[in-house]
N, C-alpha and C positions, 0 to 999 in steps of 0.2 A: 362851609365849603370854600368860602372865599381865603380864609385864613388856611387852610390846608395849600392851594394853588398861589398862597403868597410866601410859605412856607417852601415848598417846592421849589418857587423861583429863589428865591436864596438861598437855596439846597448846589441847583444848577448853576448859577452864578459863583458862589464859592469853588466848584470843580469843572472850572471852563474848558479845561483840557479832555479831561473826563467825559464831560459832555459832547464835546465837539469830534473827538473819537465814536463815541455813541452813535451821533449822528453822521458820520460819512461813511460807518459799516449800514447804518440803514439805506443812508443814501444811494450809494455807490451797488449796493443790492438790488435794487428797485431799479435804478435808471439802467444797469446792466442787464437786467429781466428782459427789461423793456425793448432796447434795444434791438436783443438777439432775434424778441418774438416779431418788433420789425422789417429785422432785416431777412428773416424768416419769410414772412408775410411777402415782401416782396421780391425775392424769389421765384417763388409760388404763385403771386400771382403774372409774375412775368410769363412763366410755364403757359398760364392759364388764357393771357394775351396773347400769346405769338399764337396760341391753337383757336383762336374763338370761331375762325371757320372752319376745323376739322372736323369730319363726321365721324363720330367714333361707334357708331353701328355700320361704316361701311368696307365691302371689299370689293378691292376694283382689282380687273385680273386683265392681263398683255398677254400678246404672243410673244414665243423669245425665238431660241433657235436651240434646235437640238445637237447635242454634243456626244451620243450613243449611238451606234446603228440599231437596227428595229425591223424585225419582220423583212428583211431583206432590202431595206433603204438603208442611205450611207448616211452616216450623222453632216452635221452642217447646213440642216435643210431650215428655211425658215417656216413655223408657224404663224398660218396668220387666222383671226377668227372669223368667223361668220355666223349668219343668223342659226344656223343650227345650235353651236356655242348658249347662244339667246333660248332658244325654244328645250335645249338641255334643260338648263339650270332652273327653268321656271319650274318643267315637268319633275325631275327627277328630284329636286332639294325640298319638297311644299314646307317640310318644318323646319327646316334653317332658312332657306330665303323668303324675302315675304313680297319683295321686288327686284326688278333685273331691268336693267336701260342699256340700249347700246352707244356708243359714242364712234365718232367719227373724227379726225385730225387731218386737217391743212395747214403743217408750217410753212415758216419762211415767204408767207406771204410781205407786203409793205401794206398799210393803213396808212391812208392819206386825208387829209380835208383841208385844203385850198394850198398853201405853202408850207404846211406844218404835214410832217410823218413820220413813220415807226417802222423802222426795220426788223424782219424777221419777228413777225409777230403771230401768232399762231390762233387760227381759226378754228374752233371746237364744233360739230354738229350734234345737238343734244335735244333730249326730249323734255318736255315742262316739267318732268319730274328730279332731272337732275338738281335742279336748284334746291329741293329737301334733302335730299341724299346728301349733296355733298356742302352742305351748309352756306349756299352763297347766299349774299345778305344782301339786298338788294336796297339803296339807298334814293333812288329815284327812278319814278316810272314803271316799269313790271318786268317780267320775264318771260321767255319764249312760250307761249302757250298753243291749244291745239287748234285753235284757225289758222295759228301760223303754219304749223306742220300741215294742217289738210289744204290750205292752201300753196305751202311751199313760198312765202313772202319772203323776200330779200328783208329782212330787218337782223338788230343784232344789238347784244348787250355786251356792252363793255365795262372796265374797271377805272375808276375814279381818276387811277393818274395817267392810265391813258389818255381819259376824257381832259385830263388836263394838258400832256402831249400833244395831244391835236387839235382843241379849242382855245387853250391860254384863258384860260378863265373869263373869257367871251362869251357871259350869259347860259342857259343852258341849252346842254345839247341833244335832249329832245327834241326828236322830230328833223331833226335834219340830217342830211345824208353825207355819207364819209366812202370814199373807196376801200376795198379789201380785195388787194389781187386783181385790180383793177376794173373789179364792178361794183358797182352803189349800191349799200345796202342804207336802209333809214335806222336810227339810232332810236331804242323805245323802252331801253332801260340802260342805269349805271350800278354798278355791283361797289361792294367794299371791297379793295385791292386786300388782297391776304398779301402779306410781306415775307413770311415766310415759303411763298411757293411762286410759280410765274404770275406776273402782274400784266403780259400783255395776251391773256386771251378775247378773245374776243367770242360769245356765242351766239350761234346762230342755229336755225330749225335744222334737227335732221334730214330732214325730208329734202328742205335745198340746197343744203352741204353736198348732200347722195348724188341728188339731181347734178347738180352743176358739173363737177368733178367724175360722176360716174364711179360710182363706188360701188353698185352692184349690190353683192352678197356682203361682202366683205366688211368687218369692222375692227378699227380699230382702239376700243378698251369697251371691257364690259362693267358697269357699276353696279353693284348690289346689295342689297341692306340684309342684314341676317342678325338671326335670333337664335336661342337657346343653343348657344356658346358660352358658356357663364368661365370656364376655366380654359388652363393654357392648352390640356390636355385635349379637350373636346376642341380647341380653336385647330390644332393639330390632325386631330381625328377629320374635320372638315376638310382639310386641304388638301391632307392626302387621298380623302374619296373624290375631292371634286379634282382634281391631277388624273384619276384615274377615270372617272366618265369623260373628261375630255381628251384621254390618251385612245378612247377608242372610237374618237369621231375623226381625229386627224395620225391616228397610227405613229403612233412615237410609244418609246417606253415609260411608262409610270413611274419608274425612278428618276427619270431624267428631270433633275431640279434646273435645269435651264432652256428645255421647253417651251415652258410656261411661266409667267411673272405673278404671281398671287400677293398683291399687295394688301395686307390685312390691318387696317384702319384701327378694325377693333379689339385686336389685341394689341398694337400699339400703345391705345388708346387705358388698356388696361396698365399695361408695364409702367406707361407714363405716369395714371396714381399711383402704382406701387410707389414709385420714388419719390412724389410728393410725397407721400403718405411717412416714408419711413425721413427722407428732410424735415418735415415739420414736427416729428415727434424726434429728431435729435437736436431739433432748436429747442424745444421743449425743455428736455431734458439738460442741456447744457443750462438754459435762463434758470431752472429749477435750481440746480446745481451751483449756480452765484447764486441766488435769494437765499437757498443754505448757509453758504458762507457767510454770511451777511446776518443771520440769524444765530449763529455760532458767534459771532464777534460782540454782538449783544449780549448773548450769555455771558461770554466772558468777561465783559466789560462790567455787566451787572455782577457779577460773580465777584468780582475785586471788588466793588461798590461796597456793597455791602459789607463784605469783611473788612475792609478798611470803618466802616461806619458801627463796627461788632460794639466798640464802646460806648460810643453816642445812645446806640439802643438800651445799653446796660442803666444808662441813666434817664433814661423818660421810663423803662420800665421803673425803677427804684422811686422816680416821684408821682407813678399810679399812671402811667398808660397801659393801655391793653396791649397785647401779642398782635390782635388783628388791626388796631389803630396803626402800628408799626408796618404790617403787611400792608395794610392798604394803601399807605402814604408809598410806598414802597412801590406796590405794580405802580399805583396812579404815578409817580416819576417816569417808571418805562414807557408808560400810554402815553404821557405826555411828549416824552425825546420820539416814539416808534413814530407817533402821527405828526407829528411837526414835522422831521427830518423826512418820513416816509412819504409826507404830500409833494414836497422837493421836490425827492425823486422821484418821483409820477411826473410831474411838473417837466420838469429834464427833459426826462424818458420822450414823454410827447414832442415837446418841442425840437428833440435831435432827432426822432422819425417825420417829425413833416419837414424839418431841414432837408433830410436825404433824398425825401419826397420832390420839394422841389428844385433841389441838382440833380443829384444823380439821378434820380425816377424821372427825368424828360430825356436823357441822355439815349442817342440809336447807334449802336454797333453798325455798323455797314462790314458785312460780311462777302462783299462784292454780289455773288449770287444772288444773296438777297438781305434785307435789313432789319433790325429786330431788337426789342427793348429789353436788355438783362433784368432790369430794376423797376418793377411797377407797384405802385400805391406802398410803400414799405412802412403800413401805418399798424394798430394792434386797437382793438375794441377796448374803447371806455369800462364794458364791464369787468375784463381783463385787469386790467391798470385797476379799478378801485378793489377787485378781489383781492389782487398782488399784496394791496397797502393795507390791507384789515389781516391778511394774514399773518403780515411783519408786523404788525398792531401785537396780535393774540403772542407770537410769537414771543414779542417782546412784556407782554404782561406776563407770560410765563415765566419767563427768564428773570425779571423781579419777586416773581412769588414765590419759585421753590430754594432760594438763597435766604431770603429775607424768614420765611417761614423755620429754616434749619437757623437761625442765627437770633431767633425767640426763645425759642427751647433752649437755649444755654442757663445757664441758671445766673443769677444777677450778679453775685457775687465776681464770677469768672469774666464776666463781661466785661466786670470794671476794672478788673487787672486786666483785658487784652491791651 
């Protein structure tokens, strides 16, 4: 074995050019695979970060204003909801909704605590269940729950850069109290600011939102979570039955799409894999599509190999070696150039996605409204990479055996005149 591998190396050595071509179509394969499937990856998963509090079972539905006359009203009226809306959707959906909360809105409030404040900051009144519905993630402390509402307690939970807006990183701010609209509520949880949607709400108990402000009947948004909606069809089929039980509690027309606001989360939330799904299988396909090429240039490179080598073979055959001696020596040269060059470029490959990783992948768009990261984690699995390199391995074992195999079968004589 040792003499075949010292054999080889002076095989390689003699055709440094040969070889070094060999190896930068492996190369250049592999780390371009690599690459794509990270830049792929991070993408992907940036999609996957801007949404991590999105609830994608949920539909939250507004009043709008109607743009149609109806039953003898003049269009331009505004709709607004109420608890009827609420007591609809429970009774009338049982197999699509499985919950319904109402919500309440105070903007343009100010959030004050001692010299520090927030203008136009908007106060939310929600039930303890909002927090699963709509995915807020709660990083200290708790969330509105129902002693607060049976009691109606001034407290309230806010978002992390609020709490940094109004405290300055002055310890935490559990437990203490901050004005909103100039009454004191106590502070008794901090949420994860979502970046992609308002970062200055502030929530507080339905019940004392209602109370304070006198809100009555009256709500404004209803959240609901719903099920067996699997397609776009059926997500359709819902919205225009539920358009049409709520066109006959507030008298507008069922076709009037401005109405009503039906914000459907979880068809969103479907569209949204659709185009991951079809992005990452065109990364796919593209990194596929270099390893090819890469795989093809081996061939050919071995392809030449060999037929340049057509006479050399004529003479270890002529002084008693085998056809398979010949073959073997032959893949074992490609195994040896595929896996040397192809761990490189593995090598590479990683090393130029955790580069990207750590520039670009910390980098934040500030898109004024709101901020948000294009490029996250843009890394690819280790089983990935070692699959990649056994394949341009096999790859290239092949590409030595079916040249070298046809260039046995000559008969000795012909060989020795090529």
């Amino acid at each position: 074995m040792l003499e075949i591998l010292h054999e080889i190396k002076g095989t390689l050595s003699r055709n440094m050019m040969r070889t070094i071509a060999t190896g930068f179509a492996v190369v250049s394969g592999l780390f371009l695979l690599i690459v794509l499937q990270g830049a792929g990856n991070g993408v992907i998963h940036s999609f996957q970060y801007n949404m991590g509090s999105f609830a994608f079972d949920a539909v939250r539905v507004f009043g709008g204003r109607t743009t149609k006359p109806w039953d003898g009203i003049k269009e331009g009226r505004l709709i607004r909801l109420d608890d009827r809306d609420l007591e609809m959707s429970r009774r009338h959906f049982p197999n699509q909704i499985t919950n319904a909360v109402p919500t309440i809105e105070r903007g343009g409030v100010v959030a004050s605590y001692g010299a520090h404040y927030i203008n136009d900051a908007s106060m939310k009144g929600v039930y303890p269940e909002y927090a699963l519905m709509q995915a807020v993630k709660i990083t200290e402390g708790r969330f509105v729950n129902s002693m607060d509402m049976l009691e109606k307690r001034k407290v309230c939970v806010l978002g992390n850069n609020s709490c940094k807006d109004l405290f300055k990183e002055s310890g935490s701010a559990i437990g203490r109290q901050i004005k909103l609209g100039g009454i004191l509520y106590t502070v008794v949880g901090i949420y994860k600011t979502d970046e992609m949607f308002n970062s200055s709400n502030f929530y507080v108990p339905y019940t004392t939102l209602c109370t304070i402000y006198n809100k009555g009947r009256f709500i404004d948004e209803l959240t609901m979570n719903i099920q067996n909606t699997p397609t776009d069809s059926a997500m359709d089929q819902f919205e225009k039955e539920y358009t049409r039980a709520t066109s006959h509690i507030h008298t507008f027309d069922p076709e009037d799409s401005r109405a009503l606001w039906i914000w459907n989360q979880a068809e969103e939330s479907m569209q949204m894999q659709k185009a991951m799904n079809i992005l990452n299988k065109a990364f796919w396909i593209l990194g596929l599509l270099t390893l090819l090429s890469g795989v093809v240039s081996v061939s050919n490179i071995m392809l030449i190999s060999v037929k340049e080598r057509t006479r050399e073979f004529g003479i270890r055959r002529a002084i008693g070696a085998r056809p398979w001696n010949i073959i073997s020596m032959v893949v074992l040269e490609s195994v040896v150039i595929t896996a040397i060059f192809g761990y490189i470029g593995m090598l590479l490959g990683i090393f130029f996605c955790e580069w990207m990783d750590a520039t670009v992948g910390n980098q934040v768009m500030d898109l004024g409204v709101f901020q948000t990261k294009y490029f996250v984690d843009p890394t690819v699995d280790l089983h990935v990479c070692f699959q990649a390199t056994i394949v341009i391995v096999i790859a290239g074992a092949l590409a030595g055996f079916f040249p070298a195999r046809k260039a046995v079968k000559v008969k000795t004589i012909d060989a020795l005149r090529a």
